[in-house]
N, C-alpha and C positions, 0 to 999 in steps of 0.2 A: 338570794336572801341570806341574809347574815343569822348566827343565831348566838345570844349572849346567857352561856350560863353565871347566872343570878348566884347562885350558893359557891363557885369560884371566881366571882370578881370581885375585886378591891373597894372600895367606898363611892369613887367614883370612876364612869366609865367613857373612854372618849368615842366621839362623834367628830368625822373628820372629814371633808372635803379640799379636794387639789383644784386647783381653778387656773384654766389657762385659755390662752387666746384661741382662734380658729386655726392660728396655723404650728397648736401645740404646747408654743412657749410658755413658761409660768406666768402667771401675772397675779395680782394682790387684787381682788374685788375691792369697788370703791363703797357699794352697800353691801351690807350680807345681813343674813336673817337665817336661823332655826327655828322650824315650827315641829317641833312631834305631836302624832298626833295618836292616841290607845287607842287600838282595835282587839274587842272583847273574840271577834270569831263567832255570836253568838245566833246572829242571823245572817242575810244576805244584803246586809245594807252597811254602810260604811257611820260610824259613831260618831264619827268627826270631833271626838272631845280631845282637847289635849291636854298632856300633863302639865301636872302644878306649874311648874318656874316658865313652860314653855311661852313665850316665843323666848331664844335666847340669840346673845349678842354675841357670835362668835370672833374670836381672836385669834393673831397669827400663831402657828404654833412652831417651836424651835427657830423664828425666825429665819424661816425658809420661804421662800417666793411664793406664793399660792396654796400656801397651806395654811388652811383656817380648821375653828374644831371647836367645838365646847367639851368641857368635862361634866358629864349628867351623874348625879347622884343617884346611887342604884336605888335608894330608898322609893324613887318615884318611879320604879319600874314593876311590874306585876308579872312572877311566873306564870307561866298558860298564856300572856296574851300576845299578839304583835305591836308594833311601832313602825310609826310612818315616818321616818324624817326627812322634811320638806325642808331644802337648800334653796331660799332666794337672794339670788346675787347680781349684782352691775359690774360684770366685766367686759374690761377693755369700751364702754361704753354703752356695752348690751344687757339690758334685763334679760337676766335666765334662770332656769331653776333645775335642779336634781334632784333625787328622789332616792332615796335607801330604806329598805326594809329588813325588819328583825324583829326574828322569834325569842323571847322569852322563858327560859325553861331552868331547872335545876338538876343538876347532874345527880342527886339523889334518885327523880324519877327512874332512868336510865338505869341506875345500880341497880336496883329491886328486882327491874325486869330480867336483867343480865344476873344475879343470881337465881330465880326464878328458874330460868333456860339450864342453866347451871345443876340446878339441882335436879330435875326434870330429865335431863337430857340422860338416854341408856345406850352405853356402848356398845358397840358388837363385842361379842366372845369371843377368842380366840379362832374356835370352832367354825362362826359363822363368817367372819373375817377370812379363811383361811375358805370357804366354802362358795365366798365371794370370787377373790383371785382367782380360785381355778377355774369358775362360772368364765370370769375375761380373757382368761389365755385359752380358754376353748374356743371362744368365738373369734378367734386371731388364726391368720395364716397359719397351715401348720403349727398346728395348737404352742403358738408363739413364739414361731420360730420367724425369722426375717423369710420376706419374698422375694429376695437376690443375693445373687452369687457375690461375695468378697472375696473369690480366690485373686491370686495374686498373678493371674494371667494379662 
């Protein structure tokens, strides 16, 4: 699963599929097709709506052998949810499709919690810290001493 934070990406977001034959090699699909499709998470059943502009018309991208992709407009994307992007393509003369999924979220959530933890979190004392280590070098060979000889015989 891929996951796209929303409040760090650009305007729009690419969607990219490599398309090659069976034995590898790149090759240019002669149909292609993007379908997204929004999953709320809300039940146990699949929504199956898709967003606004979808199905889209993907195009080659940097003019490389098998590399198609649309650029999705993040405005049609919704923090909290999933996406389903459904690849249908005619390569090398075969109908096939791919399938990518991605989570939706804003790295603001994230901050909150991580300052949250942050501010929360109590250090050991010096004391208890110090009360630790000798706890572990007690329970060590020879209260932490190595259990063989490095003499130099």
């Amino acid at each position: 699963m891929n996951i796209i934070y929303l409040d760090l990406s650009p305007d729009y977001i690419p969607f990219i599929v490599q398309c090659t034959q069976a034995d590898g090699t790149k090759i240019n699909p002669t149909v292609d097709n993007l379908i997204i499709y929004e999953e709320t998470g809300a039940d146990a059943s699949f929504d199956s709506t898709q967003i606004t502009s979808s199905p889209f018309d993907p195009v080659q991208v940097n003019a490389k052998t098998g590399l198609w992709g649309s650029m999705i407009p993040k405005s049609e994307l919704t923090s909290g949810y999933y996406y389903i992007a459904l690849w249908e393509m005619t390569v090398d003369g075969n109908a096939t499709a791919k399938v990518d999924v991605y989570f939706v979220c804003d790295s603001t959530d994230f901050q909150s919690d991580v300052t949250a933890a942050l501010n929360t979190y109590d250090p050991p004392t010096r004391t208890e810290a110090t009360s630790d280590k000798d706890e572990i070098l007690a329970a060590l060979p020879d209260a932490g001493q190595p259990d063989f000889n490095v003499s130099a015989e």
